[in-house]
LUMVEXRO-781566 format. One record per residue: x, y, z of N, C-alpha, C, O, CB in turn. Coordinates in pm, whole numbers, plus 50000, padded with zeros to 5 digits. Glycine has a CB too. Layout:
N
XYZXYZXYZXYZXYZ ...
//
This chain:
122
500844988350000500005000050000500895012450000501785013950083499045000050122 500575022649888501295036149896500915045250014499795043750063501025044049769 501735054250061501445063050143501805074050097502595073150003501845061050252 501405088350142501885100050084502345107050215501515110450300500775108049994 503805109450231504085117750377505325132250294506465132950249505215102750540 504135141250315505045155850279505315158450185504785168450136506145158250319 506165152050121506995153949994507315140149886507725140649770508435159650050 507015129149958507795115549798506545108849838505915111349941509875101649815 506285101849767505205091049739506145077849676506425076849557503895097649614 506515068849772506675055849770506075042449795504985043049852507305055849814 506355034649777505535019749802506975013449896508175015949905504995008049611 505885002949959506934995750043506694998750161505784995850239508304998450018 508125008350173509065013450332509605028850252510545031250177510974998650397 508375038550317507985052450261509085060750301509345060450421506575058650315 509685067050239510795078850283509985090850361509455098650281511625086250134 509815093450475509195102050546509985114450576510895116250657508775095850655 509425122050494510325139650544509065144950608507945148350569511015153850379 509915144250762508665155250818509475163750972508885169851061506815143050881 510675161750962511275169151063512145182151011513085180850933512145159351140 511785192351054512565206351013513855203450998514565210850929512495218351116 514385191851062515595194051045516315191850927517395196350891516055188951123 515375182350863515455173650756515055184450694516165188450660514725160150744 514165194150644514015200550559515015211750562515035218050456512825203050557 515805215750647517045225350677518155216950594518945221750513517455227350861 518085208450619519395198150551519375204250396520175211050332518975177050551 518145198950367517655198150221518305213950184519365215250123515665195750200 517475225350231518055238050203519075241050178519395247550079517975244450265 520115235350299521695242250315522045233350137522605238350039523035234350517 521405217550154522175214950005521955220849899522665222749800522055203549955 520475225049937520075234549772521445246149762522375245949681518055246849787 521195256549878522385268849849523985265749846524905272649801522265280049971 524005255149899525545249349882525885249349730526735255549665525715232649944 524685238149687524905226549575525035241549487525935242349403523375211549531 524225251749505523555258649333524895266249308525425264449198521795272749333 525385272949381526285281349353527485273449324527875277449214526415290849452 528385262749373529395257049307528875249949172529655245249089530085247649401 527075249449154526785245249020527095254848895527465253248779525385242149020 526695267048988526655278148870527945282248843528165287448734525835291248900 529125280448951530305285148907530935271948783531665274948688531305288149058 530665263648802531195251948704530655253848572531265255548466530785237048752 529105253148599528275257048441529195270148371529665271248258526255264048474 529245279248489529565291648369530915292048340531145301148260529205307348413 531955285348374533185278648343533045273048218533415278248113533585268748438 532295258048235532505252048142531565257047972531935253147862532275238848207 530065268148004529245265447887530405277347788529875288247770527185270047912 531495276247741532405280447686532735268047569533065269447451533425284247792 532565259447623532815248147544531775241047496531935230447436533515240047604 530515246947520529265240147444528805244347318528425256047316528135241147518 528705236047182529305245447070527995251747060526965245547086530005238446917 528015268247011527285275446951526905283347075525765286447109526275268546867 528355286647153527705294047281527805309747259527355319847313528565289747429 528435307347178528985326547097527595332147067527415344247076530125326846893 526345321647023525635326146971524605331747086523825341147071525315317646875 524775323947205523605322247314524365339447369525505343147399523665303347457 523495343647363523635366447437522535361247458521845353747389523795387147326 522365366647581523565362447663523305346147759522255341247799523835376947778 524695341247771524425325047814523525324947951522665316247962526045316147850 523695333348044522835332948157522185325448160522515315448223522205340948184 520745325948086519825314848122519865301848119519005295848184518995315648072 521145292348022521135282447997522425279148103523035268648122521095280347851 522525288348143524025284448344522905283648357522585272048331525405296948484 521865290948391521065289848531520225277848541520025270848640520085302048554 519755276548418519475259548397519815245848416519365235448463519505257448318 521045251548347522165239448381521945236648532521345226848578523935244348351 522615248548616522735249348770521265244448809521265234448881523155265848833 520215248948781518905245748874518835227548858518525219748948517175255348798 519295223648692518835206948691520355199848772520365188748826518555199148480 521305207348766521995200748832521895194748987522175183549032522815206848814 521255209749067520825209849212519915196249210520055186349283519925224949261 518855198449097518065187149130518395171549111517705162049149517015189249065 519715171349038520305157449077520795154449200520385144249257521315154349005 521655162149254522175160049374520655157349451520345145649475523205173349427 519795167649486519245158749584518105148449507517205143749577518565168249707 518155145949399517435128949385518145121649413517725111549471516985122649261 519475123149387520435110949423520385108849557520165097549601521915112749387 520585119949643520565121449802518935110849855518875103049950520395143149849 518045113449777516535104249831517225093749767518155089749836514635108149767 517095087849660517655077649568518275067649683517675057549718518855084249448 519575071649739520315067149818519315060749949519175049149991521315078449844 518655075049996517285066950128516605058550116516175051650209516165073050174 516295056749974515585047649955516455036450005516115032250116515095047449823 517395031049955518005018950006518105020650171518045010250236519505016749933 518215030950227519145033050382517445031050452517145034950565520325054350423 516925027250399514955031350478514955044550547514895046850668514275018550636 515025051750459514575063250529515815075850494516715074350411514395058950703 515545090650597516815095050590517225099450658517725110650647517115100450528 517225090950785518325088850916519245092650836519555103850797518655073450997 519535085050821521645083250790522295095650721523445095950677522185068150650 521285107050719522075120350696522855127550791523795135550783521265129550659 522295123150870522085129151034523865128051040524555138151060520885116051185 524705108751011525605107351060526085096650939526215084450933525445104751206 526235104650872526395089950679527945089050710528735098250733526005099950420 528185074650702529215065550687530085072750583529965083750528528705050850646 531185060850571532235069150472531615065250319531525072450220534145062950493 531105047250343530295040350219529195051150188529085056550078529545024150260 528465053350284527335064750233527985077150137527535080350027526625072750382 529015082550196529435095750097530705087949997531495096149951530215112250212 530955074449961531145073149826530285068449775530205070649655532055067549788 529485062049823528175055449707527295069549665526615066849566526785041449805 527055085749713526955092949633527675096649598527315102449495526485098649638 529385098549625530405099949493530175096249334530255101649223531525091349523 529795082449397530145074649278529055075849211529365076649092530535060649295 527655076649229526805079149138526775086949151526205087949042525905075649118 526835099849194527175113249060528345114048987528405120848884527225128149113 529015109549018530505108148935529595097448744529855100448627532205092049092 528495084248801527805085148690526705091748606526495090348485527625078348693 525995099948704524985104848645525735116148558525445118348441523875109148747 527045125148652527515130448499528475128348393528895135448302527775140148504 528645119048422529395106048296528135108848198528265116248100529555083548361 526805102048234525935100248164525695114548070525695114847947524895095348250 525485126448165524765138648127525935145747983525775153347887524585150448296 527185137548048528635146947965528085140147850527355145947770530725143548007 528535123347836528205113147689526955116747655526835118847534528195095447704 525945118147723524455125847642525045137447550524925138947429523155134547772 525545143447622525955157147529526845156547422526645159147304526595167647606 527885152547478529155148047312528065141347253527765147747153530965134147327 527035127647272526715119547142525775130047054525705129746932525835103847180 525045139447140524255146847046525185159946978524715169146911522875152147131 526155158547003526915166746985526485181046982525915186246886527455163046893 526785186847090526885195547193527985201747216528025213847235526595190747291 528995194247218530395203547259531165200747146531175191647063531325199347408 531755210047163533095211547020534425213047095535485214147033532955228646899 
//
């Protein structure tokens, strides 16, 4: 049977966000995550071909940066899902902070090879 608590709708063994603290967490990662997103995006969209053309690139950093934020924290639930729940933010193991190393290390493997195959960068 599904349940709906706050914010995710799962089956099973439900990820429950309902303590401020947990939603403070979430925050600090949003303002952490966005700004080292946006400094990387606007680094790298130099190398995305036909950026000469984008006057000005702004909106497509800020894009970049907003879908990026939103990987980090799917991956961050993603991860609860296996841990039941999201205790283990509170006090995550060393395995906890490489197993999200490592899948974001693939999700932007994935997002980079999405882009070279459609060719995107020059």
């Amino acid at each position: 049977m599904c349940r709906f608590f706050s914010v995710i709708l799962l089956c099973q063994k439900p990820v429950i966000i309902n303590s401020m603290k947990t939603l403070q967490f979430f925050g600090l990662l949003t303002l952490i995550s966005f700004p080292l997103h946006f400094a990387w995006e606007s680094w790298h969209v130099r190398f995305y071909g036909g950026y000469e053309t984008l006057s000005p690139y702004l909106p497509l950093t800020l894009w970049a940066s907003i879908a990026d934020v939103f990987y980090v924290l799917g991956t961050v639930l993603f991860v609860s899902l296996f841990k039941e729940g999201i205790g283990w933010l509170a006090k995550p193991k060393r395995a906890d902070i490489f197993g999200l190393a490592t899948i974001g290390f693939f999700i932007a493997l994935f997002v980079e090879y999405k882009a070279m195959i459609f060719e995107k960068w020059h």
